[in-house]
PDB file of N, CA, C and O in Angstrom:
ATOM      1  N   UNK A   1     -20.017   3.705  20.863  1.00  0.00           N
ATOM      2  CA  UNK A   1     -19.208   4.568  20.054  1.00  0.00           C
ATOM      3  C   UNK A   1     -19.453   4.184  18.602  1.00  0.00           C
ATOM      4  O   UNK A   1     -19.326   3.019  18.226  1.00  0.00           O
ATOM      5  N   UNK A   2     -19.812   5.191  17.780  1.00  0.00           N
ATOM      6  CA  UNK A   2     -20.160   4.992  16.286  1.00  0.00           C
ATOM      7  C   UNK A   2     -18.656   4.647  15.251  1.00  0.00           C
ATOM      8  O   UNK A   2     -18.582   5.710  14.636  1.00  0.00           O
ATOM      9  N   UNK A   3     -17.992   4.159  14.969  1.00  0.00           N
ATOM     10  CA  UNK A   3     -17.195   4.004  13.837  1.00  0.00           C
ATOM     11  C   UNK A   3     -17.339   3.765  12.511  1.00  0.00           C
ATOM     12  O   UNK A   3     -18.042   2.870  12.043  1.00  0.00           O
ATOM     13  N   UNK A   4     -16.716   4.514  11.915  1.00  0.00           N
ATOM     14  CA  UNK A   4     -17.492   3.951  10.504  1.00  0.00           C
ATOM     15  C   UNK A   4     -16.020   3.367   9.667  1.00  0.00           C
ATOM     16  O   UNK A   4     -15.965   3.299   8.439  1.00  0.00           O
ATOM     17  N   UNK A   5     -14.948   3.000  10.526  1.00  0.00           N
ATOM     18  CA  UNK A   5     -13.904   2.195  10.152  1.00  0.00           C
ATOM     19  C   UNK A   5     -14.223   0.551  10.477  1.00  0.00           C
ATOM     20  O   UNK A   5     -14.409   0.227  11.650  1.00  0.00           O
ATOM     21  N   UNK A   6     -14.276  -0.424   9.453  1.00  0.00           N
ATOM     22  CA  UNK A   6     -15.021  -1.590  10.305  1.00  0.00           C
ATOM     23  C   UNK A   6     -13.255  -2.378  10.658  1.00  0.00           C
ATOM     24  O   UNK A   6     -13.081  -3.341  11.405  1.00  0.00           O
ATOM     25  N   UNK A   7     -12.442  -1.835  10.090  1.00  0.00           N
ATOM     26  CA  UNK A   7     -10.816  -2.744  10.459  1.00  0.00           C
ATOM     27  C   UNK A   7     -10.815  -1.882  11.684  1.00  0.00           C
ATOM     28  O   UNK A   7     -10.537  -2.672  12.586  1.00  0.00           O
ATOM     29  N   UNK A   8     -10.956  -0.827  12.152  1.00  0.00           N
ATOM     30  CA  UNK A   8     -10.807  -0.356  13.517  1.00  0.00           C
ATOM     31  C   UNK A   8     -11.338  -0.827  14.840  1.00  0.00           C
ATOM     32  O   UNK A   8     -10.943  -0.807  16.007  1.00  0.00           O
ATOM     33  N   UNK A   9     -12.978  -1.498  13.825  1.00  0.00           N
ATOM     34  CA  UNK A   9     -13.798  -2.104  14.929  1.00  0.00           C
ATOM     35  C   UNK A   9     -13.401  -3.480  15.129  1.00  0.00           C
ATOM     36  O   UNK A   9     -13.686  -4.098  16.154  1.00  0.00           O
ATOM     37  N   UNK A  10     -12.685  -4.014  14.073  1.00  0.00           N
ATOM     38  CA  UNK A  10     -12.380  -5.637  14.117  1.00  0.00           C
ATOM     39  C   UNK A  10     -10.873  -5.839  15.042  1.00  0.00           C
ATOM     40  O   UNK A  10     -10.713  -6.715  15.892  1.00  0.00           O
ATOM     41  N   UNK A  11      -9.966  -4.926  14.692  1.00  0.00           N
ATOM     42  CA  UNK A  11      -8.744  -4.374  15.649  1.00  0.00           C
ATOM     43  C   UNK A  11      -8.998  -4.658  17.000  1.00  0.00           C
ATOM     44  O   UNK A  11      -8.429  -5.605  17.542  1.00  0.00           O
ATOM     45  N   UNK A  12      -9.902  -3.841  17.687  1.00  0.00           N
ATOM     46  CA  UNK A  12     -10.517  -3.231  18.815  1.00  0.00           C
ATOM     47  C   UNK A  12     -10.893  -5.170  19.542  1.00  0.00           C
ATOM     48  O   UNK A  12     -10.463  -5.767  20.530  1.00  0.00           O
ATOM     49  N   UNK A  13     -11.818  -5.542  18.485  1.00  0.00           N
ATOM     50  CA  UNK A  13     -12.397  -6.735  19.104  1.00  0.00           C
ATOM     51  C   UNK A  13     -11.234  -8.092  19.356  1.00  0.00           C
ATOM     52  O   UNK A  13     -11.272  -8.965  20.224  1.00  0.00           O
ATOM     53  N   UNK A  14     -10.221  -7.879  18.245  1.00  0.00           N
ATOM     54  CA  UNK A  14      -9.295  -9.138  18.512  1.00  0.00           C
ATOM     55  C   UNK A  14      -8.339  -8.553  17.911  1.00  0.00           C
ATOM     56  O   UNK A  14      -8.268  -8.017  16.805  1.00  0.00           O
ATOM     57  N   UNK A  15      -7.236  -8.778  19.161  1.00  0.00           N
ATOM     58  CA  UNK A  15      -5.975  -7.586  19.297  1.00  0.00           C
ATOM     59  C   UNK A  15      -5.258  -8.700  18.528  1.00  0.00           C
ATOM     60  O   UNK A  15      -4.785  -9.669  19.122  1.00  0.00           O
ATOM     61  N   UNK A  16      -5.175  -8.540  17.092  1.00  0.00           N
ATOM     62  CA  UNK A  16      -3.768  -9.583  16.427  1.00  0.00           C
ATOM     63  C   UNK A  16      -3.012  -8.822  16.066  1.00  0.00           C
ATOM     64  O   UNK A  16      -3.487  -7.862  15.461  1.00  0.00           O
ATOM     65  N   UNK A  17      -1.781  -8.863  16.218  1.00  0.00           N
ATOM     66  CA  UNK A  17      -0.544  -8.277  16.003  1.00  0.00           C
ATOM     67  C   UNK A  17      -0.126  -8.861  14.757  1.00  0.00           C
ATOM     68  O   UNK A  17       0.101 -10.065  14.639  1.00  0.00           O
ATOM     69  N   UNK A  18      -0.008  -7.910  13.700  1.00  0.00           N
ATOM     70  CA  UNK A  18       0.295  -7.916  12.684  1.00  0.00           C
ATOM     71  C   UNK A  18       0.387  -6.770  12.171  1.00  0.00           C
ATOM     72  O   UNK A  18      -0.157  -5.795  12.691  1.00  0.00           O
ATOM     73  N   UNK A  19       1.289  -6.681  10.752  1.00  0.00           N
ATOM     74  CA  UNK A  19       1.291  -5.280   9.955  1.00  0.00           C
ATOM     75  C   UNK A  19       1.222  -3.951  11.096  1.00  0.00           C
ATOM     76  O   UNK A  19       1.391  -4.361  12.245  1.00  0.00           O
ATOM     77  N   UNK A  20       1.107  -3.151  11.046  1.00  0.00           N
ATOM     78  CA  UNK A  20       0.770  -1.852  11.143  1.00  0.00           C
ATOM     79  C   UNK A  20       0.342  -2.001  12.678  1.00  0.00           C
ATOM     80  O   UNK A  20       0.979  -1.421  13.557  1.00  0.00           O
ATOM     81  N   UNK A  21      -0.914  -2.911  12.994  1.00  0.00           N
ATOM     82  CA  UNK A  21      -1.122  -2.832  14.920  1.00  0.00           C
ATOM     83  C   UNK A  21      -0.353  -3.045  15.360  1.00  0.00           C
ATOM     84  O   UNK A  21      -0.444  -2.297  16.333  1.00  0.00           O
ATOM     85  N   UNK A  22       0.788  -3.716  15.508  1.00  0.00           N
ATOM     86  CA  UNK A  22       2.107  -4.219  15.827  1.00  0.00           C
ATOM     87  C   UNK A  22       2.215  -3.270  16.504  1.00  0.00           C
ATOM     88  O   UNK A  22       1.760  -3.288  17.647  1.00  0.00           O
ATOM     89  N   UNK A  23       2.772  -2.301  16.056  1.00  0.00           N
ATOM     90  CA  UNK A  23       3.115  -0.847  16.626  1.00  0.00           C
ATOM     91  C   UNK A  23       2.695  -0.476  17.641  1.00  0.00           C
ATOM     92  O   UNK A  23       3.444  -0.102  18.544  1.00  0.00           O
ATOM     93  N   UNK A  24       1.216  -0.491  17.756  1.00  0.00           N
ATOM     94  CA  UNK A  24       0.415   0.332  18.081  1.00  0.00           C
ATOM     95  C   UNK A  24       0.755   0.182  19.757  1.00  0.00           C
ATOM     96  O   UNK A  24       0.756  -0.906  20.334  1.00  0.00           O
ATOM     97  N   UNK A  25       1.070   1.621  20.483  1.00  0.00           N
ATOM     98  CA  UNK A  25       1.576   1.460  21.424  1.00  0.00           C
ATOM     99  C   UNK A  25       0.593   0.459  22.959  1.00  0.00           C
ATOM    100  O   UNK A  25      -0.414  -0.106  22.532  1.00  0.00           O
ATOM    101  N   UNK A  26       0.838   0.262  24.509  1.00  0.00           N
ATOM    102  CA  UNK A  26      -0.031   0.306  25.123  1.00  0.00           C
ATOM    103  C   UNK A  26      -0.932   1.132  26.081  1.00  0.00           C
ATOM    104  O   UNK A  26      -1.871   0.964  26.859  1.00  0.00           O
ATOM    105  N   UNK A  27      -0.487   1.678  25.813  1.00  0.00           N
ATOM    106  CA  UNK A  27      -1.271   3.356  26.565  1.00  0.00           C
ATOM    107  C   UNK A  27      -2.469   3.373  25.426  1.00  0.00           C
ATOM    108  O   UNK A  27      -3.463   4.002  25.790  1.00  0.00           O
ATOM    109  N   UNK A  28      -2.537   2.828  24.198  1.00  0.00           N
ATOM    110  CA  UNK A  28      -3.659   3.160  23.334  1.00  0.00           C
ATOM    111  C   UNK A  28      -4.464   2.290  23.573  1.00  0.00           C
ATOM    112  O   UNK A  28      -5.595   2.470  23.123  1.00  0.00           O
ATOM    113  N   UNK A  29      -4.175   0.950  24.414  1.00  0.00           N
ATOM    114  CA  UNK A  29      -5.419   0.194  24.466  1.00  0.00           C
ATOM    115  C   UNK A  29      -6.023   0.333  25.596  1.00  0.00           C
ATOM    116  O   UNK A  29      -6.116  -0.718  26.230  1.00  0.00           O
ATOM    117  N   UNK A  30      -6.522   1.361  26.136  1.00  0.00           N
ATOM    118  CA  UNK A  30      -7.599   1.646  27.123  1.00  0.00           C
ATOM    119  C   UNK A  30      -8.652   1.324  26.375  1.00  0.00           C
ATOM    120  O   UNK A  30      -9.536   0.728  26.991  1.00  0.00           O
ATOM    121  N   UNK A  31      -8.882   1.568  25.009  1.00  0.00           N
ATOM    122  CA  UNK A  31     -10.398   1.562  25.007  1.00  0.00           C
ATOM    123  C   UNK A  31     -10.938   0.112  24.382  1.00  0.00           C
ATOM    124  O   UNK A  31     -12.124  -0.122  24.150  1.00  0.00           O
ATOM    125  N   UNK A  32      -9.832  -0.818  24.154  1.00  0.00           N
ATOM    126  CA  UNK A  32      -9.978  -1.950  24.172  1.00  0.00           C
ATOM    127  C   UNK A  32      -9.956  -2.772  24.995  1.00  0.00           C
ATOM    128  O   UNK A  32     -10.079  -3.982  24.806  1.00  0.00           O
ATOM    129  N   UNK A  33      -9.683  -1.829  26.740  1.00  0.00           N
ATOM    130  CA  UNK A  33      -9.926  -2.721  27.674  1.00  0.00           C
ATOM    131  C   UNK A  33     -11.313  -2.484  27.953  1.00  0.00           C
ATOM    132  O   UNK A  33     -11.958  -3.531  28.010  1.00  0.00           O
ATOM    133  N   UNK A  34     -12.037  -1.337  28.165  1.00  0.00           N
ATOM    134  CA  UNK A  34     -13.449  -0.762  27.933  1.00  0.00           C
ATOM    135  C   UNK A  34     -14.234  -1.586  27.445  1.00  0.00           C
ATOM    136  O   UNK A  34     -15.330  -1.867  27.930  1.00  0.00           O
ATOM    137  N   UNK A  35     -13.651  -2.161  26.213  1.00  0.00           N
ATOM    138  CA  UNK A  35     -14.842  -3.030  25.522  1.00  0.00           C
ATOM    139  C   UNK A  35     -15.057  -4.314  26.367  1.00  0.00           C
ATOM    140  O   UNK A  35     -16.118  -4.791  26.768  1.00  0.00           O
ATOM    141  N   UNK A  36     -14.183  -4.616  26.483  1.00  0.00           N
ATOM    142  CA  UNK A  36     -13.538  -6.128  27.423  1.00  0.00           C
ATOM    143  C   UNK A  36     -14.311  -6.154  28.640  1.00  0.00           C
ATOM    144  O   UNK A  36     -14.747  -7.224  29.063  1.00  0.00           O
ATOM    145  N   UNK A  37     -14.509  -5.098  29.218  1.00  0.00           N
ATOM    146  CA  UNK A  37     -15.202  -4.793  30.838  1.00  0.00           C
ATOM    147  C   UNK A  37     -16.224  -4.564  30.088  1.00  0.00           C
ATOM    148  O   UNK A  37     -16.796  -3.813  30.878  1.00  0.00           O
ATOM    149  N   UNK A  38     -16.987  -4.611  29.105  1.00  0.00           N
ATOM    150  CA  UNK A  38     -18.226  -4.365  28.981  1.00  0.00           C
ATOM    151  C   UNK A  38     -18.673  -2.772  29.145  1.00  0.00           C
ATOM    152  O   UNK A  38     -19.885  -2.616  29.291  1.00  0.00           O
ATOM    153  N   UNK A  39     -17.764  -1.428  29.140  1.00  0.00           N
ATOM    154  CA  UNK A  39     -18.031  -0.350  29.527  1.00  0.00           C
ATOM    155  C   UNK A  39     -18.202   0.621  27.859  1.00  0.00           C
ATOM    156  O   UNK A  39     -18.778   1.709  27.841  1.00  0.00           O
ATOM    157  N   UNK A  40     -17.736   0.129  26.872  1.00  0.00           N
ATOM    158  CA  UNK A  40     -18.244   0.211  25.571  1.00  0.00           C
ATOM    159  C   UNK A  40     -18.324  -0.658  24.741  1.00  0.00           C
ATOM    160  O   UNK A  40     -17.974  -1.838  24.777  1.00  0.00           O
ATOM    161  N   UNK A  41     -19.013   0.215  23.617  1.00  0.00           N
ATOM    162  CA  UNK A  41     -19.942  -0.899  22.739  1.00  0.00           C
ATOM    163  C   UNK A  41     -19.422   0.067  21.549  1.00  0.00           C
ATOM    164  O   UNK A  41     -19.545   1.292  21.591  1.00  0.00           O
ATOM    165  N   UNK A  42     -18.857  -0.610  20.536  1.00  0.00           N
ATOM    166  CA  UNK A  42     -18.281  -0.352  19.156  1.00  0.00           C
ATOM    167  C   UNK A  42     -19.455  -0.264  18.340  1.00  0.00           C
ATOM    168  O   UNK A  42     -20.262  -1.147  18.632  1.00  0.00           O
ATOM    169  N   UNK A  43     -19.918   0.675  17.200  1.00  0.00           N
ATOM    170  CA  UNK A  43     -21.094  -0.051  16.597  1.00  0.00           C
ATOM    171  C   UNK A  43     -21.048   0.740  14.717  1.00  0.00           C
ATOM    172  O   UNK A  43     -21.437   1.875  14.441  1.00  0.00           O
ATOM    173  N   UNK A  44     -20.656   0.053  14.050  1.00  0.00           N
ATOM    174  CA  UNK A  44     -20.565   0.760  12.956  1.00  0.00           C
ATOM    175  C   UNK A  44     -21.348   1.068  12.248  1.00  0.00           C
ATOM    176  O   UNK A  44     -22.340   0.366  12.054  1.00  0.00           O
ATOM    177  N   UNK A  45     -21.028   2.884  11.287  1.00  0.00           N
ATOM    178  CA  UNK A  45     -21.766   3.275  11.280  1.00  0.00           C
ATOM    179  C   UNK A  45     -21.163   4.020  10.243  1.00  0.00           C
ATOM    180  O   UNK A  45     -20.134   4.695  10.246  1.00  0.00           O
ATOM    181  N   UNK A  46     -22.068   3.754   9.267  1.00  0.00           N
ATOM    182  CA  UNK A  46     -21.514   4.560   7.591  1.00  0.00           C
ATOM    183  C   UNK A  46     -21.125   5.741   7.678  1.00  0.00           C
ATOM    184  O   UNK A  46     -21.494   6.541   8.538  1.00  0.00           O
ATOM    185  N   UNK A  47     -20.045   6.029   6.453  1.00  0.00           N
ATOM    186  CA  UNK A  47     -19.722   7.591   6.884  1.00  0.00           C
ATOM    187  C   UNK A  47     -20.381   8.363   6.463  1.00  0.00           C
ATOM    188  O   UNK A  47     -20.279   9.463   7.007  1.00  0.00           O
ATOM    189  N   UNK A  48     -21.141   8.271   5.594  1.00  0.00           N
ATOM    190  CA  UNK A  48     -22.185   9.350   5.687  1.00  0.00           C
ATOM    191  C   UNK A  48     -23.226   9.881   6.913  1.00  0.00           C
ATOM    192  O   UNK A  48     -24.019  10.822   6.954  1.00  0.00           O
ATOM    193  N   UNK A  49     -22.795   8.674   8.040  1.00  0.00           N
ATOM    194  CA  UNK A  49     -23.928   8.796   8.734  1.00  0.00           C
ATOM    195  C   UNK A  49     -22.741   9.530   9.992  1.00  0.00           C
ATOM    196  O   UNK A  49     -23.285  10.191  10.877  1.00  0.00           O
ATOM    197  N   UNK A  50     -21.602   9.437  10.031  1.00  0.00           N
ATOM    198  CA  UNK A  50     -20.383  10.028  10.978  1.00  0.00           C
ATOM    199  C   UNK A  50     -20.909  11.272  11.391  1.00  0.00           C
ATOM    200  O   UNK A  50     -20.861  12.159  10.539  1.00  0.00           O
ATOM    201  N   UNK A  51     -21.436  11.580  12.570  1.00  0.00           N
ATOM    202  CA  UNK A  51     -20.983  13.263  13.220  1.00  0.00           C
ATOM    203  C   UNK A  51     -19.872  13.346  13.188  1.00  0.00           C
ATOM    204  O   UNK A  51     -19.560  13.998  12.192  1.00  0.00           O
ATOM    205  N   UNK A  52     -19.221  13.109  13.620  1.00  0.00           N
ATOM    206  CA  UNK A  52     -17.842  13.388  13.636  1.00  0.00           C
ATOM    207  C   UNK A  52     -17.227  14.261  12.182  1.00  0.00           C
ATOM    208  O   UNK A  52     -16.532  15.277  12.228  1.00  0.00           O
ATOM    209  N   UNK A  53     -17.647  13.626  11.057  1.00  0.00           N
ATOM    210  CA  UNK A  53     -17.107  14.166   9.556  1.00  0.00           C
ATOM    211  C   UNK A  53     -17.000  15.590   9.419  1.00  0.00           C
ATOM    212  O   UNK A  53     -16.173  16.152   8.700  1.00  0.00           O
ATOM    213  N   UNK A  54     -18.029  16.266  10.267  1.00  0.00           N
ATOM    214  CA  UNK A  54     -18.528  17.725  10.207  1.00  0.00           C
ATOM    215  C   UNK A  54     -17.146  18.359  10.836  1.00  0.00           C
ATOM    216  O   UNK A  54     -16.866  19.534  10.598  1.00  0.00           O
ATOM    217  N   UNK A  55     -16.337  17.575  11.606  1.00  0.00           N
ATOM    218  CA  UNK A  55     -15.412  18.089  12.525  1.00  0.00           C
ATOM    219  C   UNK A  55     -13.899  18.255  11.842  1.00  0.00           C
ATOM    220  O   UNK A  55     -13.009  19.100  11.743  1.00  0.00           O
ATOM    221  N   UNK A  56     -14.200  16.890  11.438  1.00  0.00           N
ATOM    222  CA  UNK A  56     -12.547  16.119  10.505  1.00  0.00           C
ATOM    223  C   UNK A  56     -12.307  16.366   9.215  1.00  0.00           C
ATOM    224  O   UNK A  56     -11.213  16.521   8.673  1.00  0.00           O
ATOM    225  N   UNK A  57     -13.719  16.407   8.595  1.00  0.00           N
ATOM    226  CA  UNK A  57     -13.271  16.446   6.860  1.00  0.00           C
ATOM    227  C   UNK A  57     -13.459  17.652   6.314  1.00  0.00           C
ATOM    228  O   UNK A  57     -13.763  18.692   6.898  1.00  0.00           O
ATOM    229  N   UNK A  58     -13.235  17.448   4.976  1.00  0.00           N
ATOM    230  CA  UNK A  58     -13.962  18.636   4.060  1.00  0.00           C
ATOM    231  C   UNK A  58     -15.405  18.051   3.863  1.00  0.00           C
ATOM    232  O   UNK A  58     -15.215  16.924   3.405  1.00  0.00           O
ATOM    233  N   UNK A  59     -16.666  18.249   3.977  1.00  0.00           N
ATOM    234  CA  UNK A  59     -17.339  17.928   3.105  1.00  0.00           C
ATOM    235  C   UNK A  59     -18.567  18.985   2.637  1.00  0.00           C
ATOM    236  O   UNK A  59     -18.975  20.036   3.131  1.00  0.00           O
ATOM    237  N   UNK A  60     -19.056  18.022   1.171  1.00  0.00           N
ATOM    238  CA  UNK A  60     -20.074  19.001   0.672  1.00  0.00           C
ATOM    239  C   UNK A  60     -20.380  19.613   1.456  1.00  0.00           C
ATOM    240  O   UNK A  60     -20.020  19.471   2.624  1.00  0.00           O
ATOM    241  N   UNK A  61     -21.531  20.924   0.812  1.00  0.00           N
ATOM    242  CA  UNK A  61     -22.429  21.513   1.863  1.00  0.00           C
ATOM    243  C   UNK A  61     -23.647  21.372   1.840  1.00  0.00           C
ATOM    244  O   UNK A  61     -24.407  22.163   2.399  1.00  0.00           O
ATOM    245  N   UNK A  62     -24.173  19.966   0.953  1.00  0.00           N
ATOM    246  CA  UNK A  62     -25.236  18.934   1.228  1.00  0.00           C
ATOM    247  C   UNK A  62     -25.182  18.353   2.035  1.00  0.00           C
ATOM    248  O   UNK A  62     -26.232  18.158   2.646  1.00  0.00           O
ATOM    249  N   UNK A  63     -24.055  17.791   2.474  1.00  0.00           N
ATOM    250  CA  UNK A  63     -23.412  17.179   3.530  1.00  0.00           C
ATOM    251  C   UNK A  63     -23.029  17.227   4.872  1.00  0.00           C
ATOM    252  O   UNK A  63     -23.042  16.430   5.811  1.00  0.00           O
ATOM    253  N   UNK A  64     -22.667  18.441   4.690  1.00  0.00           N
ATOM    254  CA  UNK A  64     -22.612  19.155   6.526  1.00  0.00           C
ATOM    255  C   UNK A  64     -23.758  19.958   6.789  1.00  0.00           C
ATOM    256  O   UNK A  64     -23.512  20.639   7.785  1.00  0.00           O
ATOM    257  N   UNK A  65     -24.963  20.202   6.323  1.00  0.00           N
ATOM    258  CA  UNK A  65     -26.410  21.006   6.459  1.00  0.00           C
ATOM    259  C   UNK A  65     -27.100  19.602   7.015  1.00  0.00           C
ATOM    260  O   UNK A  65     -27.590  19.585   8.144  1.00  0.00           O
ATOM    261  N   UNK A  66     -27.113  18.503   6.222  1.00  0.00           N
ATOM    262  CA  UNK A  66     -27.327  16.844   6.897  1.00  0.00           C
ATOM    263  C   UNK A  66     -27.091  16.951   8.011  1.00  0.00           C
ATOM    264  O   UNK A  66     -27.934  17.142   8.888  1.00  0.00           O
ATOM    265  N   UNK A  67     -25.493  16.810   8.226  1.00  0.00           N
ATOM    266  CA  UNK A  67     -25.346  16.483   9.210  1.00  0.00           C
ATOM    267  C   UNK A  67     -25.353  17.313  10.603  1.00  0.00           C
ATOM    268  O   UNK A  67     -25.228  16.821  11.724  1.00  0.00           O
ATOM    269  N   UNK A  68     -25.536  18.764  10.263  1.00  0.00           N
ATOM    270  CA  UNK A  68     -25.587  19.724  11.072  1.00  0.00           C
ATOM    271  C   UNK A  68     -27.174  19.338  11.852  1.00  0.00           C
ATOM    272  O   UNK A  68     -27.444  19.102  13.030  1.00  0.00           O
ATOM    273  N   UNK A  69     -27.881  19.389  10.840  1.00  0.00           N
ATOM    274  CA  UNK A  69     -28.945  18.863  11.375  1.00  0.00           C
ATOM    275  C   UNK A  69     -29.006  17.916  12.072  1.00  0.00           C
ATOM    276  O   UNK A  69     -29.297  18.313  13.200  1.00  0.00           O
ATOM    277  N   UNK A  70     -28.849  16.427  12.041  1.00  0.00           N
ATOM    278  CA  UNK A  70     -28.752  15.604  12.321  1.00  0.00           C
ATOM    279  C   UNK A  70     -28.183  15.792  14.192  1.00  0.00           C
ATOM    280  O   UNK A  70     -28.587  15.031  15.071  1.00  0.00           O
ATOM    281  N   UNK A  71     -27.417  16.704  14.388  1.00  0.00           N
ATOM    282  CA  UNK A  71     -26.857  17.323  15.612  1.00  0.00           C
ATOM    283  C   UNK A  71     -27.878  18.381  16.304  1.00  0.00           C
ATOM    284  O   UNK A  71     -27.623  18.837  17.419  1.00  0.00           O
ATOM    285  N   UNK A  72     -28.929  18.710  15.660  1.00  0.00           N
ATOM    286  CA  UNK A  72     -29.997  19.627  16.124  1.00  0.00           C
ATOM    287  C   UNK A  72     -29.641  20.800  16.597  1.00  0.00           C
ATOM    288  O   UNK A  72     -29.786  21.211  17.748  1.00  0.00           O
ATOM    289  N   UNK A  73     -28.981  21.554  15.319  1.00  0.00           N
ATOM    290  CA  UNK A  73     -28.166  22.974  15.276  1.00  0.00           C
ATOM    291  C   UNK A  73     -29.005  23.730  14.265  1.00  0.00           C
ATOM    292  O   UNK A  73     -29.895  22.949  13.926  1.00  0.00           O
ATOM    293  N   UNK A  74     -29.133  24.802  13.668  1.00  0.00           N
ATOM    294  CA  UNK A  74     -29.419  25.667  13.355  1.00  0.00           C
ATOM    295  C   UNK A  74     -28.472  26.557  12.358  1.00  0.00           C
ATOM    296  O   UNK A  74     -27.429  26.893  12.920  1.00  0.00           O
ATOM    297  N   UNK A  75     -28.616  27.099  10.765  1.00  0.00           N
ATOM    298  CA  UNK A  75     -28.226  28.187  10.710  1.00  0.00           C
ATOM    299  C   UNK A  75     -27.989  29.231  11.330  1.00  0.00           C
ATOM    300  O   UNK A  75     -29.126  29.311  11.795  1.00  0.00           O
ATOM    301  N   UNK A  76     -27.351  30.342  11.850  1.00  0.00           N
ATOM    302  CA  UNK A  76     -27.291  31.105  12.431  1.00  0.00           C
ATOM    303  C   UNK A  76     -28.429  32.344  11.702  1.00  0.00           C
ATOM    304  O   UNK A  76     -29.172  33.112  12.313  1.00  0.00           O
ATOM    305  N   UNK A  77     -28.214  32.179  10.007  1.00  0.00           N
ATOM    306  CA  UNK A  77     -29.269  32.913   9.324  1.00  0.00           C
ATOM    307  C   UNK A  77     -30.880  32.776   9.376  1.00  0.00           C
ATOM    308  O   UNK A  77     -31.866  33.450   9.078  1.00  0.00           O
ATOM    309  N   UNK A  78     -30.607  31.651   9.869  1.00  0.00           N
ATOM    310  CA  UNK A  78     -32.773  31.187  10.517  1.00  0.00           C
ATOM    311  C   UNK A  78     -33.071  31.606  12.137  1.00  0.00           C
ATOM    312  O   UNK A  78     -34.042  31.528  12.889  1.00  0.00           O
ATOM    313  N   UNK A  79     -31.912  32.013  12.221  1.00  0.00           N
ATOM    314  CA  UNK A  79     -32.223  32.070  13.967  1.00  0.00           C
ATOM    315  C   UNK A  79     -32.928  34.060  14.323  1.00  0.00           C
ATOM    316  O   UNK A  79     -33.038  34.541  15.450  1.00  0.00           O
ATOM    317  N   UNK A  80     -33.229  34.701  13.167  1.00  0.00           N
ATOM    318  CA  UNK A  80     -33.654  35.852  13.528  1.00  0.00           C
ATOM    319  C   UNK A  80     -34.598  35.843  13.235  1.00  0.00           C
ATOM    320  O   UNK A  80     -35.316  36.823  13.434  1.00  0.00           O
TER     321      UNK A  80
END
């Protein structure tokens, strides 16, 4: 799994309860048991480099043509 949060990835790896994780309920740590069983692999990954961004953010439209690409999609205007 790509993250490009590295406190999300450090969270994930060593569950310390403090500030703000405190909270964090246990129904949310499935995917920190995942890592634990060896069934994922955290791996960070700049946000410029995020698929995901195309989904979540605003960004340029230098930025999502990147990354559109990067997903091996197409204008709809090149496709005739």
């Amino acid at each position: 799994m790509n993250i490009d949060n590295t406190s999300a990835i450090n969270l994930a790896k060593n569950p310390v309860a403090h500030g703000k994780s405190k909270y964090i309920e246990m129904r949310f740590h499935y995917l920190r048991e995942q890592l634990n069983n060896g069934k994922l692999c955290l791996k960070h990954c700049r946000s410029g480099e995020q698929l995901a961004d195309i989904f979540t953010k605003s960004v340029q439209i230098e930025v999502f043509k990147r990354l559109r690409n990067m997903m091996g999609l197409e204008s709809l205007s090149t496709m005739n």
